[in-house]
TORLUM-776024 format. One record per residue (C-alpha): residue in three letters; x, y, z; residue number from 0. Coordinates in steps of 0.5 Angstrom, whole numbers. Layout:
TORLUM-776024
- Ala,X,Y,Z,NUM
...
end
This chain:
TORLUM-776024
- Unk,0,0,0,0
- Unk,2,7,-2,1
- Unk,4,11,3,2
- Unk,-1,17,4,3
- Unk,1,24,0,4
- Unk,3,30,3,5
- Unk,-2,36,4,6
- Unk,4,39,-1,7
- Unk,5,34,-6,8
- Unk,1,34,-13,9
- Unk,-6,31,-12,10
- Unk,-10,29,-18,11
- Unk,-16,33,-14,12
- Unk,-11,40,-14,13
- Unk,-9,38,-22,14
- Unk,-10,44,-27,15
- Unk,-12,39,-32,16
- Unk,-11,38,-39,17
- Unk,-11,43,-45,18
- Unk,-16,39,-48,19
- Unk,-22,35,-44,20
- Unk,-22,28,-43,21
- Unk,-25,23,-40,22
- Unk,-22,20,-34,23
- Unk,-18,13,-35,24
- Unk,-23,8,-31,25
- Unk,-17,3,-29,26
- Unk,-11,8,-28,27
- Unk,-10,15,-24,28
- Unk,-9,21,-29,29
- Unk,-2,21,-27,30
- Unk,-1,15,-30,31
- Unk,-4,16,-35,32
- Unk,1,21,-36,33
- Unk,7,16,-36,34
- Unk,4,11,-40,35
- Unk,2,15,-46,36
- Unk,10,17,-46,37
- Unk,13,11,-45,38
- Unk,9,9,-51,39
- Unk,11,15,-55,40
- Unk,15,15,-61,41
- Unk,20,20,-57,42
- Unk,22,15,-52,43
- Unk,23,10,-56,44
- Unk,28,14,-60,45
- Unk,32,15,-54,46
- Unk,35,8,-53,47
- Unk,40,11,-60,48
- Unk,41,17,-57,49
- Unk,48,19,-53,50
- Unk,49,20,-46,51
- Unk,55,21,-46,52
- Unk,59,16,-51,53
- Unk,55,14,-58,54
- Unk,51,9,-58,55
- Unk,54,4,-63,56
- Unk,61,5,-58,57
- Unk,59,0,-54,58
- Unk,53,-4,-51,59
- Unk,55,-2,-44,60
- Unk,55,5,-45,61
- Unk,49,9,-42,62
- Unk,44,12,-46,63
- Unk,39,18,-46,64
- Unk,34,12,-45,65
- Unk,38,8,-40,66
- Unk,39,15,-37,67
- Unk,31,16,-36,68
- Unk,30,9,-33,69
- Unk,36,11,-28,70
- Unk,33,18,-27,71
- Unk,25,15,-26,72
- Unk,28,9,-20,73
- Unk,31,14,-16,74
- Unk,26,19,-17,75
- Unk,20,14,-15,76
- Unk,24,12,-9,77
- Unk,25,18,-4,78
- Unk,18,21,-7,79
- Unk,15,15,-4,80
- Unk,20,16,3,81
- Unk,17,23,2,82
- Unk,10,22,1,83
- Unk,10,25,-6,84
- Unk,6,23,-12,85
- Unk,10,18,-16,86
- Unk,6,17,-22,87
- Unk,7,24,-23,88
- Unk,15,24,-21,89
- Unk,16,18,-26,90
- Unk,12,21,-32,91
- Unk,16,27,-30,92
- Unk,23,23,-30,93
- Unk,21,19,-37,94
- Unk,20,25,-40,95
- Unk,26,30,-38,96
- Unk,30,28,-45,97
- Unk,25,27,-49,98
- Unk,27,33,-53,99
- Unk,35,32,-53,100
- Unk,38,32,-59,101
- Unk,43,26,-63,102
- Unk,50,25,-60,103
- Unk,48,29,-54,104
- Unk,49,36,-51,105
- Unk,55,37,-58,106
- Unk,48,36,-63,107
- Unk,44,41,-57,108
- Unk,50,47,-57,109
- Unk,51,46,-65,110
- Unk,43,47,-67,111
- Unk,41,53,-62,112
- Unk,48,56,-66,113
- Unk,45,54,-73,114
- Unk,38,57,-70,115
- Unk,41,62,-67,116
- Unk,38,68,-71,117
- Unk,30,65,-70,118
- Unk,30,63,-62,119
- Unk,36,58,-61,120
- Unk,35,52,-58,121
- Unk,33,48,-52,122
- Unk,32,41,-51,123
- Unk,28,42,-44,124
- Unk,23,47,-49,125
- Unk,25,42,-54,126
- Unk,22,36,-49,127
- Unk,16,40,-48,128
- Unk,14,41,-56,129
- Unk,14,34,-57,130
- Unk,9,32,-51,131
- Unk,6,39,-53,132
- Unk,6,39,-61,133
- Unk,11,33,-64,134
- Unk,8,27,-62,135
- Unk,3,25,-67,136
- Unk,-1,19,-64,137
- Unk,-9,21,-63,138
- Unk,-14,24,-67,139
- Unk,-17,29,-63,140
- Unk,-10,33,-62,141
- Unk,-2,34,-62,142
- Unk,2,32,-58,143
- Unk,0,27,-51,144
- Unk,-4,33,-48,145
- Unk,-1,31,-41,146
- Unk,-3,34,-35,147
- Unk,0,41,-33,148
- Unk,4,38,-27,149
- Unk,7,35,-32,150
- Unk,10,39,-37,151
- Unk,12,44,-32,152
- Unk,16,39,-29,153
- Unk,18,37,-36,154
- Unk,20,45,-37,155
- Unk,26,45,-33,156
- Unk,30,51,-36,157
- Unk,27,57,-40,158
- Unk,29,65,-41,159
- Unk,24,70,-38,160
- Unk,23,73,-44,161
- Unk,21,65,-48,162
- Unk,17,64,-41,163
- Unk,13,70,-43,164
- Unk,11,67,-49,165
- Unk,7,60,-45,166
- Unk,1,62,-41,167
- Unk,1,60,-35,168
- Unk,6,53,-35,169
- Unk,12,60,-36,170
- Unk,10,65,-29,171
- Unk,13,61,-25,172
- Unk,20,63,-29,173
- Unk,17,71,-30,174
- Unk,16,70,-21,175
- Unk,22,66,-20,176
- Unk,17,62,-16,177
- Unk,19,54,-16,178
- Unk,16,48,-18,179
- Unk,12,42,-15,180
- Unk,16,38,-10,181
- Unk,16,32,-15,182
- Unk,19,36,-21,183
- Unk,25,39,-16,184
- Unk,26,32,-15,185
- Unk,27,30,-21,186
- Unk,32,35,-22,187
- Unk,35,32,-17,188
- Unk,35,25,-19,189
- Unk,38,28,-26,190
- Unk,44,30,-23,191
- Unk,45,24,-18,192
- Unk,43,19,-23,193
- Unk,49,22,-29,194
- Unk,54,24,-24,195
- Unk,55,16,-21,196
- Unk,53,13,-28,197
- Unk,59,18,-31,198
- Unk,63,15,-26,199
- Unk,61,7,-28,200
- Unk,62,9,-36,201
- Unk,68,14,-34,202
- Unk,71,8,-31,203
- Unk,70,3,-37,204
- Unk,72,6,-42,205
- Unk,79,8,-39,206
- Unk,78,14,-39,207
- Unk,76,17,-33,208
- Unk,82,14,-28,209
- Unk,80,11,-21,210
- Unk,85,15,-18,211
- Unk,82,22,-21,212
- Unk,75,18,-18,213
- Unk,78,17,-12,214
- Unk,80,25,-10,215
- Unk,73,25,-8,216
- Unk,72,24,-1,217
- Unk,65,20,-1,218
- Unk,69,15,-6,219
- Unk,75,15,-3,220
- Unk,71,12,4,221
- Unk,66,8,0,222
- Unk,71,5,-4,223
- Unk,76,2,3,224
- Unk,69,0,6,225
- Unk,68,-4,-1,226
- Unk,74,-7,0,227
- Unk,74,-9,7,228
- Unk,74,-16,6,229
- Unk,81,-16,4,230
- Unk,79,-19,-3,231
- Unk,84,-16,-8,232
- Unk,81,-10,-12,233
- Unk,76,-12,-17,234
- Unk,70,-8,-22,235
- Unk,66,-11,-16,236
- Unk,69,-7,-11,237
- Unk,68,-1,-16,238
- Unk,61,-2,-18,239
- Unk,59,-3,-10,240
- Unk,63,4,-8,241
- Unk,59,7,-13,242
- Unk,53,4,-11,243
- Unk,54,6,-4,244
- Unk,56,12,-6,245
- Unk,50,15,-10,246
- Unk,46,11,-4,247
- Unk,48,17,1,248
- Unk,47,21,-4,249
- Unk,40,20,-4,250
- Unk,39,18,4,251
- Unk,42,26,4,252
- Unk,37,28,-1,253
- Unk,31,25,3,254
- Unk,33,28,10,255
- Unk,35,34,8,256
- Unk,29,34,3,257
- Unk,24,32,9,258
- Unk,27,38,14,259
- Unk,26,43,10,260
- Unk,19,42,8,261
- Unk,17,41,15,262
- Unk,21,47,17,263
- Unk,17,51,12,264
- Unk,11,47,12,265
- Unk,8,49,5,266
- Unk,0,47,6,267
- Unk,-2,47,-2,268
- Unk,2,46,-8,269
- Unk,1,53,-9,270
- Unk,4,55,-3,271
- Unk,11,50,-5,272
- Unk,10,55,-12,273
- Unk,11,61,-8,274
- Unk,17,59,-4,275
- Unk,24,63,-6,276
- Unk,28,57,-7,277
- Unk,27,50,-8,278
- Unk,24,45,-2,279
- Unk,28,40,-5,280
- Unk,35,40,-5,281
- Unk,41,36,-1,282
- Unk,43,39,6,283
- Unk,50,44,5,284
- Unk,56,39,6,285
- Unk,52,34,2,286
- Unk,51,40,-4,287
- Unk,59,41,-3,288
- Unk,60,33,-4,289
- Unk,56,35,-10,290
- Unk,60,40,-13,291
- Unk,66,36,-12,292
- Unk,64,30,-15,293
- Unk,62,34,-23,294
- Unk,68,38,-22,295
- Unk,72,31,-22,296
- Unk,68,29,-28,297
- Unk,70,35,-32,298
- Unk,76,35,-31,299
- Unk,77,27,-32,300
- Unk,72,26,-37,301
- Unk,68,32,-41,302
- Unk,74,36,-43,303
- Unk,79,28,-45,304
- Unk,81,30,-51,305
- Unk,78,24,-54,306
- Unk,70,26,-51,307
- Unk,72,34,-54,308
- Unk,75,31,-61,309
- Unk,68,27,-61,310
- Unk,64,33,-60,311
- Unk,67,36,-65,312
- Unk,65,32,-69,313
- Unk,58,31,-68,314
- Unk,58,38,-68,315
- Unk,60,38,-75,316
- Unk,55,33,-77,317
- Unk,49,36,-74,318
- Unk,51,43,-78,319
- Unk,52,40,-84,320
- Unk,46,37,-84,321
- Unk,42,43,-82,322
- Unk,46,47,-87,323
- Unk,44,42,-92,324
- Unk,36,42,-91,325
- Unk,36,50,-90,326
- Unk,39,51,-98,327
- Unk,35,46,-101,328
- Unk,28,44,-97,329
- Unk,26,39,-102,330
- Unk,32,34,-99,331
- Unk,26,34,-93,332
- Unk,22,29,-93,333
- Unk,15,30,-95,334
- Unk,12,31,-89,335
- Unk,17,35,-86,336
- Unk,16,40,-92,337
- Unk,9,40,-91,338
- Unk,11,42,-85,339
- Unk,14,48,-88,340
- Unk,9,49,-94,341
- Unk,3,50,-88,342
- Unk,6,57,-87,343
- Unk,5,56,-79,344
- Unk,12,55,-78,345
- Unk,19,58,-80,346
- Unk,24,53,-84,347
- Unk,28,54,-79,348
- Unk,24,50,-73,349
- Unk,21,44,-77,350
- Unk,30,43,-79,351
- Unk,31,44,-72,352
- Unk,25,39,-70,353
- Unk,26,33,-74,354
- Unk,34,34,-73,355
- Unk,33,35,-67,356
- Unk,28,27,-66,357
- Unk,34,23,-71,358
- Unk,38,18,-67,359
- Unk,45,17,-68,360
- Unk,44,13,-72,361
- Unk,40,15,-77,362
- Unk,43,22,-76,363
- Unk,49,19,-79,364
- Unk,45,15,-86,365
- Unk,42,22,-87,366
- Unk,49,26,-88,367
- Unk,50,21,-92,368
- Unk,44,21,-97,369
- Unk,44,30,-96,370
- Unk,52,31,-96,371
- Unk,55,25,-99,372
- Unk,59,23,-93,373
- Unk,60,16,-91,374
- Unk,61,17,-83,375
- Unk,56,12,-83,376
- Unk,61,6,-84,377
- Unk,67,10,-81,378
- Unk,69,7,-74,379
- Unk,70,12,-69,380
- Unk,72,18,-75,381
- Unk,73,23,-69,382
- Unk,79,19,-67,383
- Unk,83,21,-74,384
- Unk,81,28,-74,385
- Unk,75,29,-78,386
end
């Protein structure tokens, strides 16, 4: 048995609704209907061929913007059931976070906000948000999945004051600078716990992150020597374990902190964790510190290593090129995407970016090839030799 919601959680009663009437689901709360339309929608399914941090077809072991989610939606439905939050809303949020994020990671993110840089830029958190929104095309009586408002505004992480303005009332919070619900706070949190340990574990697979750079954090470190009390000789075992200890601090730490700090403010409704000037959710301040620590050694170890920049570069280059390529010549589009175009509502521009920005890695690949002649798609690791 579930345990009984906070008076400050989201509760389906409270929800602001759908923006376009439905009927409720008669075997399932709304919430989970939220889950489960996107966990069956094309977006999703796209994320297994997406890069996390190493591409795709590098490795099967590597995490990708799919496995990312699972992780994500774990931890963020374990400390909102220890904190009595909704669940279903804090998994849905948490499937859907990455939606939007483009082919080859955050490279093919900062390559098309520059291709888009006269018309808006781009965003993947806005991005996610056109697709349950707009982009989604499964039902006949709207675009998109038609979620609840709870979860799009978790879904909306990030967003300018100025491009805020322009979404009703999902873009207050970020003109007020008021908060989120608990549950999306949350996800935010289980995001960043999920991707700083399982760096960590591909960091350390692929050799490039060093467990001597890892173990200058304090919390690794001590996790480590107690994984390997036993006296047996270091193994992958004993890493897997400190990492697992480890990010279960993390947690604990994020529930306690998360739990004094809510009791501290004692937020009666929804409306009132809205109306806080920082999030209610957060680690207590030695654990943030442990936090910070932690992203720094990745920086330094693993998202600038020469070979992780060269890669970047790399899919820079093909996401520009590609964009470039559609932008001169709009019937290399395929036919439903110049419809896109031909129907007027909307710039070039932003139907290039949204189909690049829903391509796999793979399939990023196949069509450089078909518009720009290229042979990346048969090329084994072609960042590795310079191109």
């Amino acid at each position: 048995m579930r345990p009984a919601l906070r008076p400050c959680a989201v509760d389906i009663a409270q929800s602001r609704g759908r923006r376009h009437p439905e009927p409720a689901p008669a075997t399932r709360n709304e919430f989970a209907r939220d889950r489960d339309r996107i966990i069956h929608s094309s977006a999703f399914r796209r994320l297994e061929y997406k890069t996390q941090v190493f591409v795709n077809h590098e490795g099967d072991m590597f995490r990708t913007r799919l496995t990312h989610s699972l992780e994500v939606a774990q931890i963020a439905r374990s400390v909102a059931r220890a904190l009595g939050l909704n669940e279903d809303l804090t998994e849905a949020i948490a499937l859907a976070h990455d939606l939007g994020h483009t082919p080859f990671g955050h490279a093919g993110q900062h390559a098309l906000n520059a291709c888009l840089a006269a018309s808006g830029g781009f965003e993947h958190n806005l991005q996610s948000l056109r697709v349950v929104d707009e982009l989604e095309q499964r039902y006949p009586d709207f675009d998109g999945l038609n979620l609840l408002f709870e979860t799009r505004e978790g879904i909306l992480k990030h967003c300018t004051p100025a491009r805020a303005a322009t979404l009703g009332e999902l873009g207050v919070r970020f003109v007020r600078n008021q908060q989120p619900s608990l549950e999306a706070q949350l996800v935010n949190l289980a995001d960043e716990i999920a991707y700083n340990h399982h760096d960590i574990d591909d960091g350390l697979r692929s050799r490039i992150l060093t467990l001597d750079q890892v173990c200058e954090h304090d919390g690794f470190r001590a996790a480590l020597e107690r994984a390997g009390s036993s006296g047996k000789p270091r193994d992958k075992r004993q890493t897997y374990t400190a990492i697992r200890h480890m990010l279960g601090a993390f947690v604990d730490d994020l529930i306690a902190a998360s739990a004094a700090r809510v009791e501290a403010h004692a937020p009666r409704t929804v409306d009132e964790v809205r109306a806080s000037a920082t999030p209610l959710i957060d680690f207590s301040a030695p654990w943030r510190a442990a936090h910070v620590q932690l992203k720094r050694i990745l920086h330094h170890g693993l998202y600038v290593d020469p070979t992780v920049v060269r890669f970047s570069a790399w899919a820079k280059r093909i996401v520009r090129e590609l964009f470039a390529a559609f932008d001169a010549d709009l019937s290399r589009l395929p036919p439903a995407q110049r419809a896109r175009v031909e129907d007027g509502q909307l710039a070039s521009s932003r139907v290039i970016a949204d189909y690049i920005a829903g391509m796999t890695d793979r399939y990023a690949l196949a069509e450089h090839g078909r518009v720009c002649g290229s042979d990346y798609a048969h090329t084994a690791r072609p960042w590795l030799q310079g191109s």
